[in-house]
C-alpha positions in Angstrom: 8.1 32.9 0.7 6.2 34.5 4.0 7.1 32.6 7.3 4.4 31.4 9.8 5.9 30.7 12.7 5.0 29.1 16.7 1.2 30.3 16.3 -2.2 27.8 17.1 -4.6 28.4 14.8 -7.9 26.8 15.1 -10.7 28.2 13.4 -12.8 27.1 10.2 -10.0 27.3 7.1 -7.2 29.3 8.7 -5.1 29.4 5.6 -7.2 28.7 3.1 -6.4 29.9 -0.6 -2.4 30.5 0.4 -0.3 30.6 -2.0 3.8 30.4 -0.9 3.8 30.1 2.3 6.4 28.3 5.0 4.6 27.1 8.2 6.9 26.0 11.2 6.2 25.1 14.6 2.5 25.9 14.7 -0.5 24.0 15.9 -3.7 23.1 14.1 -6.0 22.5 17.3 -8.3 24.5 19.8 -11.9 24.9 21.2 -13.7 26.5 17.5 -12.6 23.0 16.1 -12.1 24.7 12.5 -11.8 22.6 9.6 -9.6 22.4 5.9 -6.9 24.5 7.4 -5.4 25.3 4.1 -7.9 23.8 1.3 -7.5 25.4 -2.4 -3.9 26.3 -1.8 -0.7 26.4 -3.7 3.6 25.9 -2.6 3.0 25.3 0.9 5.9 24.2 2.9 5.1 22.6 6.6 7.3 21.9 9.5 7.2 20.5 13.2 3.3 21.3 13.3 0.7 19.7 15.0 -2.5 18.8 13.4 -5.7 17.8 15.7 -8.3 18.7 13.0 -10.4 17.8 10.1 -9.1 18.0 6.7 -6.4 20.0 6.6 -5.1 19.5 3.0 -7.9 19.3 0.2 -7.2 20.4 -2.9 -3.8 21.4 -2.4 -0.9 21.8 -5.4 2.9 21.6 -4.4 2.6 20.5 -0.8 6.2 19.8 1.4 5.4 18.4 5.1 8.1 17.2 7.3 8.6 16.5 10.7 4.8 17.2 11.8 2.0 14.8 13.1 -1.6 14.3 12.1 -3.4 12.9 15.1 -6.5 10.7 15.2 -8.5 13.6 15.4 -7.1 14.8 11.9 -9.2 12.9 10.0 -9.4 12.5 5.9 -6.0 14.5 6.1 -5.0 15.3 2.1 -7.5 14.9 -0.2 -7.8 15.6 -4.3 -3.9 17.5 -3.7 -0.7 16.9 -6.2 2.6 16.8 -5.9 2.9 16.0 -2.5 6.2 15.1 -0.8 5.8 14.1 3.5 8.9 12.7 5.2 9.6 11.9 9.0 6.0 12.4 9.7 3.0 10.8 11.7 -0.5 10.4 9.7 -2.9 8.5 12.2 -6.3 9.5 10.8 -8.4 7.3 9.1 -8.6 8.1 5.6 -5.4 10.3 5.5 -4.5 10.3 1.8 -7.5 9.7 -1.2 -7.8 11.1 -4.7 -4.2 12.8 -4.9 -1.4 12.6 -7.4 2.1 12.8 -8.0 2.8 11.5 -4.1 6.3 10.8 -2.2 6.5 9.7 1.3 9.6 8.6 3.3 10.4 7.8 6.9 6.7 8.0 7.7 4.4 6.3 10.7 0.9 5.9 8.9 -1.8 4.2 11.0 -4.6 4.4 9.2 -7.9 2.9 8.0 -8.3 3.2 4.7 -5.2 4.7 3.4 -4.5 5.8 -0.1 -7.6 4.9 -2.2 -7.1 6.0 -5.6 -4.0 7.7 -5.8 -1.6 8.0 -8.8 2.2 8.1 -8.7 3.2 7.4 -5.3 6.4 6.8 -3.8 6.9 5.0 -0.7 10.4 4.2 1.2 11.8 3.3 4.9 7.7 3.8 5.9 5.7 1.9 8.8 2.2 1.1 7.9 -1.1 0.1 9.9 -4.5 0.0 8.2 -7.0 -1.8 6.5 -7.9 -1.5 2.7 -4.4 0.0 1.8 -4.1 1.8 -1.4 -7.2 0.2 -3.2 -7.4 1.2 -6.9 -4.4 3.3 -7.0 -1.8 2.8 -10.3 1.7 3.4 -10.4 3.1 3.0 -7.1 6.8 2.5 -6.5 7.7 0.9 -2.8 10.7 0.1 -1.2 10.9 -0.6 2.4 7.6 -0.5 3.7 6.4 -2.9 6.4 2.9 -3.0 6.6 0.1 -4.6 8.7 -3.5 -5.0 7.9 -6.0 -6.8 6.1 -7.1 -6.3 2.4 -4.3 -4.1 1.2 -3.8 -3.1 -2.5 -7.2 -4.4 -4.2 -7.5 -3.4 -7.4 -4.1 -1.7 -7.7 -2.2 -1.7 -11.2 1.5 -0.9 -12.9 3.2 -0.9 -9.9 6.5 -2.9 -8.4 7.6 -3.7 -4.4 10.8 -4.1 -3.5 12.0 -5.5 0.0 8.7 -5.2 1.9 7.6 -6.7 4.7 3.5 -7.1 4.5 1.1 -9.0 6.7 -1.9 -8.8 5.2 -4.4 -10.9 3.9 -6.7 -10.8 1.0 -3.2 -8.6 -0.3 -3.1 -7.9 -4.3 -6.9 -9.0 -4.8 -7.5 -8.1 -8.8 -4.1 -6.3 -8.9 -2.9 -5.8 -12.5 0.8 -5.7 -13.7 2.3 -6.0 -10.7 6.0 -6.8 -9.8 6.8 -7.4 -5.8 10.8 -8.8 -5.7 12.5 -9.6 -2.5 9.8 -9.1 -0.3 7.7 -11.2 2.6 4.2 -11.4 2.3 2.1 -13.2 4.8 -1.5 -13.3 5.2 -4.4 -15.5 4.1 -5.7 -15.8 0.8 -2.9 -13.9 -1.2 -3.4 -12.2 -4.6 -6.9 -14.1 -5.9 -7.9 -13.0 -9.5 -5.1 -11.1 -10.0 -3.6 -10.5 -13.5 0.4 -10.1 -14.8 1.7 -10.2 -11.1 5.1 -11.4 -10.2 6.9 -12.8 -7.2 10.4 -12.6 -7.6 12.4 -14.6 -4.9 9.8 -13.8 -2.2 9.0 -15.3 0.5 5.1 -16.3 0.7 3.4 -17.3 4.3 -0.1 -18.6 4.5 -3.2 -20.5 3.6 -4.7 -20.8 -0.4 -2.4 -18.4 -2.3 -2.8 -17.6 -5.5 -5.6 -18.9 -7.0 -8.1 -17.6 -9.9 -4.8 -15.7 -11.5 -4.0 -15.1 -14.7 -0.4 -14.7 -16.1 0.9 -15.2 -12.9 4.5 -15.9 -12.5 7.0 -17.1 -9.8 10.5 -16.7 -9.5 12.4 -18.8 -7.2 10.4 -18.1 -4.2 10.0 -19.8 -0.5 6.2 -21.0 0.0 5.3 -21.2 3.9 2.7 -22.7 5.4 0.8 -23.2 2.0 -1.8 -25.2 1.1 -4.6 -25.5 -1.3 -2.5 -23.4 -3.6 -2.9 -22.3 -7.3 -6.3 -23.5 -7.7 -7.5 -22.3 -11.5 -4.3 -20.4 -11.7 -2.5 -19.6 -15.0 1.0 -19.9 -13.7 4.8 -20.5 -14.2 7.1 -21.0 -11.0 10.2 -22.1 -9.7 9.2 -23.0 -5.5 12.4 -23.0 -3.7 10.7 -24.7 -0.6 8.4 -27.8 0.0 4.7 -26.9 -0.6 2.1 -28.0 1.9 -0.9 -28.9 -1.3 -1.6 -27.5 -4.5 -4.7 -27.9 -6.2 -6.1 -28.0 -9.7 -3.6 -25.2 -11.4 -5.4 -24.5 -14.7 -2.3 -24.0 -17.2 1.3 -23.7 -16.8 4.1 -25.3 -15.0 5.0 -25.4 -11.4 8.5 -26.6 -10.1 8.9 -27.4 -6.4 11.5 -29.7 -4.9 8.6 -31.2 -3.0 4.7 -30.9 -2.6 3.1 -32.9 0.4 -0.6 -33.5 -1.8 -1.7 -32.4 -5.4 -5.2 -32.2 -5.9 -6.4 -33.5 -8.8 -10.6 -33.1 -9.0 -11.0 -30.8 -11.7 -11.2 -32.3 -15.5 -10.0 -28.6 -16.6 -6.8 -28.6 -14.7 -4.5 -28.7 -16.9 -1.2 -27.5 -15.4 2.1 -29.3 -14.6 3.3 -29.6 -11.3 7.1 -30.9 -11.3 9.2 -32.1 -8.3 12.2 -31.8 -8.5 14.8 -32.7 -5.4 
């Protein structure tokens, strides 16, 4: 494998079409402001660099970075690349990560606006994450150990499970399908409307009119904080662990609390259960 090493490089596609090649300590930046440093390339390896331009990593295969920053400046970062492993590594462009496959990311600090639209195969752990519209429509993702902080994160995601996570976000999970999130805090407004075969297990759930309009939805001995107006036209099964502020009109199932402080009764069609039990 050729070495690159302590060079700047700043003109349009620098290394574009490389093919094994090992990159450490260099800088993407400079005055010609070149773009898609290494588009259409193959077993690239990256280390300590420093990226302050425009797409950098477009149709990549076989892509190692570590230890390296993207800046704001690095905008729409990796694009339509596979097999893609990052670790210890800053991405703050918006847009940093769309259309790729085969993804795994650990110890990262990602601030950035939409993050990870359709992407297949990713594995997150021990990240940091700021950003709005997080991962929508992306399918098989594996997390453990992300904290995130946004609004409207993973719309339209599917077959994926979260385990201890830490997410503020609202309007999380919108239309997510066969989702499992276990151990985890989730807190935000409006959590996981219209969703389909998502499960809770022993979360903890903080916020306003969760979970409503969801089908197959299932709860497993979880806290609900702060929660009111909750369920509404739901097809659920839970076990609540902690008092519930309201919950209203729950279409079909069963919901066991050991306390709700209203139930809202106004629809003719709901027909679920709501137990208390102390």
């Amino acid at each position: 494998m050729e070495t690159i090493k302590n060079q700047t490089f700043d003109r349009e596609r620098a290394l574009y079409g490389s093919s094994g090649i090992e990159v450490i300590d260099c800088a993407f930046d400079g005055p010609a402001d070149g773009e898609s440093a290494f588009k259409e390339s193959r077993d690239i390896r990256v280390e300590n660099c420093f990226f302050n331009l425009r797409y950098p990593f477009w149709h990549d295969d076989r892509l190692k970075i570590t230890g390296s920053e993207m800046t704001e400046l690095c905008r729409a970062a990796l694009w339509y690349s596979h097999d893609i492993e990052i670790t210890d590594t800053r991405l703050h462009g918006i847009k940093a990560l769309r259309e790729c496959g085969r993804v795994r990311m650990q110890g990262c600090d990602v601030i950035s606006p939409e993050f990870g639209w359709s992407v297949q195969e990713m594995e997150m752990k021990d990240c940091s994450v700021q950003g709005e519209y997080f991962m929508m429509r992306s399918d098989r993702l594996r997390f453990k150990k992300v904290r995130l902080q946004g609004k409207y994160s993973f719309q339209y995601i599917e077959d994926s499970v979260f385990e201890n996570c830490d997410f503020d976000t609202k309007d999380a999970f919108w239309h997510a399908k066969n989702v499992t999130i276990r151990n985890s805090v989730v807190k935000g407004e409006y959590l996981a409307w219209y969703c389909e075969n998502v499960t809770f297990d022993h979360c903890k759930i903080i916020g306003t009119q969760p979970l409503c309009y969801c089908r197959n939805l299932k709860l497993i001995d979880c806290e609900l904080i702060d929660t009111d107006l909750s369920f509404e036209k739901s097809e659920v099964e839970a076990t609540i662990t902690t008092p519930v502020l309201s919950i209203k009109n729950p279409l079909s199932g069963r919901i066991v609390a050991p306390a709700v402080g209203e139930i809202i009764r106004d629809d003719e069609a709901s027909c679920g259960k709501i137990i208390v039990e102390e």
